[in-house]
Residue, then its C-alpha position, 0 to 999 in steps of 0.5 A: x536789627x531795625x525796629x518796625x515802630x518808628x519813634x521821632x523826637x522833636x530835637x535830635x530828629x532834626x534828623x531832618x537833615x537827613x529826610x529825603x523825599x519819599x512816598x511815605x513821607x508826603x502823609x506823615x505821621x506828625x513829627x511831634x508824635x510817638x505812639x507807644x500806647x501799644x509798642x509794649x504789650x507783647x514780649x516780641x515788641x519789647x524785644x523789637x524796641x531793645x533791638x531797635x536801641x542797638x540799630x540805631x546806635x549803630x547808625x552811619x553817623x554814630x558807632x558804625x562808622x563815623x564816631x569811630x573814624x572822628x575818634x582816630x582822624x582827630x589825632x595824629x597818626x592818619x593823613x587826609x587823603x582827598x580833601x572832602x568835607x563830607x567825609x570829614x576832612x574839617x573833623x581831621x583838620x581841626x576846624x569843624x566848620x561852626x555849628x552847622x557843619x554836617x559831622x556836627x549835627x549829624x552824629x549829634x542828632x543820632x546820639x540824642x535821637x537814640x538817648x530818646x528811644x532809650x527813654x521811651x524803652x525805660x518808660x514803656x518797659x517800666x510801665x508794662x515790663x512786669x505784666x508782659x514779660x515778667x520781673x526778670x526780663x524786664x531787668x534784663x531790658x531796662x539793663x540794655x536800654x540804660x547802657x546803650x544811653x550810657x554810651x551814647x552820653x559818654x560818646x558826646x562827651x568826648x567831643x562836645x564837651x570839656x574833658x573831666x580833668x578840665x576843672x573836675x567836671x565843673x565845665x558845660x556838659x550836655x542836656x541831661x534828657x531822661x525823660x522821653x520826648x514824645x510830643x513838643x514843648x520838650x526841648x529847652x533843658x540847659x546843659x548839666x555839667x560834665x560831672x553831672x552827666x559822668x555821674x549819670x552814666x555810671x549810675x546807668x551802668x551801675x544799673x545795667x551791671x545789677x540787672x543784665x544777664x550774667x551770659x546770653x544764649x550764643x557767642x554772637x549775643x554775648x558780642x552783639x548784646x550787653x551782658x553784665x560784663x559789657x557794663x563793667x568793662x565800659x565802667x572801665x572807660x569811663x572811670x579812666x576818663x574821670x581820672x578815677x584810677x581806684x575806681x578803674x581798679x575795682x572794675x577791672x579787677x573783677x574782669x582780671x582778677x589774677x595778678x599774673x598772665x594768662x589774664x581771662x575774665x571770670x568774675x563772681x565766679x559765673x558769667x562770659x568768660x573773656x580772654x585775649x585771642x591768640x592771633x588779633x587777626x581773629x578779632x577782626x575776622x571771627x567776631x563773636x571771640x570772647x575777646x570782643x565784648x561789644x560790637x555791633x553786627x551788619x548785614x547786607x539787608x536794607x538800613x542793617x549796614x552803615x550806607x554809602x562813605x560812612x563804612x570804616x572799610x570805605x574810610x580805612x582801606x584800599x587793598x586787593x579785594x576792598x575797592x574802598x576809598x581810602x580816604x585816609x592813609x596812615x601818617x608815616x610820622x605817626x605810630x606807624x613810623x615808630x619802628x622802635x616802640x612797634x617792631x616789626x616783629x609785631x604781628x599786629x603790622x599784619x594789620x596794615x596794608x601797603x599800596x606797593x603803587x605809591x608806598x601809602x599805608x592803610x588801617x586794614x582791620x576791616x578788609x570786606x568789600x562793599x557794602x563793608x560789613x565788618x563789625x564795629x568794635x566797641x569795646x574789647x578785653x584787651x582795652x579792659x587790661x591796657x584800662x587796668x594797668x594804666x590805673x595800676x600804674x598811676x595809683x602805684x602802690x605796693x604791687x601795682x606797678x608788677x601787674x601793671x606791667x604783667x597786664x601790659x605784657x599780656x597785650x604786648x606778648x600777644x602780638x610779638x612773643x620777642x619782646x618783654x617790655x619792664x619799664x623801670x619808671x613809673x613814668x617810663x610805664x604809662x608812656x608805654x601804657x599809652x604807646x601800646x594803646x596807639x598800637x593796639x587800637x590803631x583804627x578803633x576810634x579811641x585816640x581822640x578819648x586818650x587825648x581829651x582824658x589827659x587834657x593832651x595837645x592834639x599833636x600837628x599832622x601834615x600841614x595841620x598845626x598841634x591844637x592846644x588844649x586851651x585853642x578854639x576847636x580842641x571840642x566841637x560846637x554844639x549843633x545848630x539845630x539843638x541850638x535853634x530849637x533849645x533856647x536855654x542852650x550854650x554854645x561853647 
């Protein structure tokens, strides 16, 4: 999935921090250009450009590894074992150190730099889609297009910008860029504001949810592409990081209709059908289950796997058979040290691996050996139903807190049959909500979400002390390079 046209844009690209010297690069096209006055003409070159968005999200500093490890090091249950800066021993540290840190502008750049291909994609389908590929397809497409921007703007929010519940949205958000930047003069766009660019995404996802395919033609697609119920479940997460809990309802309601379990997905009433797996260990060693509703896949071609220190193997694991670096243990105090809340008749402690050698304990959901092709997830049917019953029981009206709890048990019961949790407290139930979410997406990336969503304290880890919602570095600066080229930018 790596796209043979190359598009660059004169902000995010700042990429040029990452521009080695190479032989083509010694006559290059000029850095302002992208050439897409033939890039659409043909289905294979609209498919080739789709295809691209989903490479690109999938870059080391984005969703194939680092965004994902920054979303659980960020929090409190993994401990920084060597101390390297480049493998984000600042980010779990909670000092990113200013805007020109590498985390900072890296993941920064690859976000807008494929929000811009998005842009070029909507604009060079919406002009030849319908002639080249017919109305249908081209729905199909622009769907995919608006939710990967989607992602990728819901992404930068959770560490570049204010959480919703901070004054509703009313603080800075991000560069609102809808447009594609294809030659200079593009880049001073003020930041909109954090409702602003909520809003936004659901419009895409709105968008992406009308116009996608209901299913696509494998299992492996239905994982690895959007179909409409990739955007309704990705509604799901937004929803409940706006703090809209009826809108949360509507959305995963469509995805678990019925009020007890066996929940599995089945709505209107075609499409893919998702259900939990069984075993969760399936997850993470067949990855086309109807559980995983968006992942992206690797291989060991060239520029197809995330490349050196940003595989979550490599950060994650050391075992047996993964030479990984093990760059960070699991916290004895954090969730793994809660032999309470997570017995250990829990399967789902199959999932972690104990170096016998010094007692350390490691996330191991992604046990292949290098080059780490194990799969990214993004989002899966179990965070749908935790998503669901949170906003049950935080609405609590007449037979909420039932199938809250019933969702609750679905994802609970999976793992360890033994246990039947019935909190007797609305209180009591979304603490167990969010102590299932610890457990279950251990190593996923979602902890920091959870944190900025509730507006929580970071909680203290090792010799790192607790940061407070209100303390400089709870959200990240804005990298240099935006702010060196954008000159209507803020800093926070």
């Amino acid at each position: 999935m790596k796209s043979n046209i190359k598009y660059i844009i004169t902000l995010s690209l700042v990429l040029m921090t990452g521009i080695s010297c190479k032989k083509e690069l010694l006559t290059p096209v000029p850095l302002t250009v992208v050439s897409d006055a033939t890039a659409f003409d043909t289905q294979a070159r609209i498919e080739q450009n789709i295809r691209s968005l989903y490479a690109n999200t999938k870059g080391g500093a984005f969703y194939a590894g680092r965004f994902i490890v920054y979303g659980d090091i960020r929090g409190e249950d993994f401990l920084n074992e060597t101390g390297n800066l480049v493998t984000g021993a600042d980010v779990w540290s909670l000092n990113p150190q200013g805007t020109s840190t590498n985390s900072v502008i890296n993941l920064w750049a690859q976000a807008y730099y494929t929000i811009n291909l998005c842009n070029v994609s909507i604009e060079g389908i919406t002009a030849k889609g319908p002639t080249v590929v017919g109305a249908q397809l081209t729905n199909n497409y622009l769907g995919e297009a608006r939710l990967i921007r989607a992602l990728c703007y819901y992404s930068l929010l959770q560490l570049y910008a204010r959480p919703f519940a901070d004054g509703a949205g009313s603080k800075p958000g991000l560069p609102l860029r809808l447009t594609a930047i294809k030659g200079p003069g593009s880049s001073d766009l003020a930041r909109s504001t954090v409702a602003q660019v909520y809003a936004q995404i659901i419009t895409d996802l709105n968008f992406a949810e009308t116009n996608l395919p209901l299913t696509n033609a494998s299992a492996e697609l239905n994982t690895t592409r959007a179909h409409r119920n990739t955007a309704i479940a990705l509604k799901t997460r937004v929803y409940l990081s706006m703090q809209d809990y009826n809108n949360v309802i509507v959305e995963g309601t469509k995805l678990a209709p019925q009020t007890v379990a066996p929940f599995s997905a089945n709505a209107a009433p075609t499409g893919v059908i998702h259900a939990l797996q069984p075993n969760i260990a399936t997850v993470f060693s067949t990855y086309n289950t109807t559980e995983s509703i968006l992942s992206f896949p690797m291989t060991a071609a060239a520029g197809d796997n995330p490349g050196t220190q940003n595989q979550l193997g490599f950060y994650f694991v050391r075992n047996s058979t993964n030479p990984g670096s093990a760059e960070y243990s699991l916290n004895p105090t954090g969730i793994v040290g809660d032999v309470v809340g997570w017995p250990a008749t829990d399967t789902r402690r199959n999932l972690i691996f104990t170096n016998t050698s010094n007692g350390k304990r490691f996330v191991n959901k992604y046990p292949l050996p290098s080059p780490f092709l194990d799969y990214p997830p993004v989002i899966r049917y179990a965070e749908v139903l935790l998503n669901l019953a949170e906003a049950l029981a935080r609405r609590n009206s007449a037979g909420d807190m039932a199938k809250a709890i019933e969702l609750l048990n679905a994802v609970r019961k999976r793992a360890d049959s033994t246990v039947t949790l019935a909190p007797a407290t609305q209180a009591a139930l979304i603490n167990a909500i969010l102590l299932e979410r610890r457990i279950e997406f251990l190593g996923e990336g979602l902890r920091n979400n959870d944190l900025m969503r509730l507006l929580q304290t970071i909680p203290a880890k090792g010799a790192v002390p607790a940061k407070a919602p209100t303390d400089q570095g709870y959200i990240w600066p804005i990298s240099a390079n935006e702010m060196s080229l954008n000159k209507l930018m803020v800093d926070n």
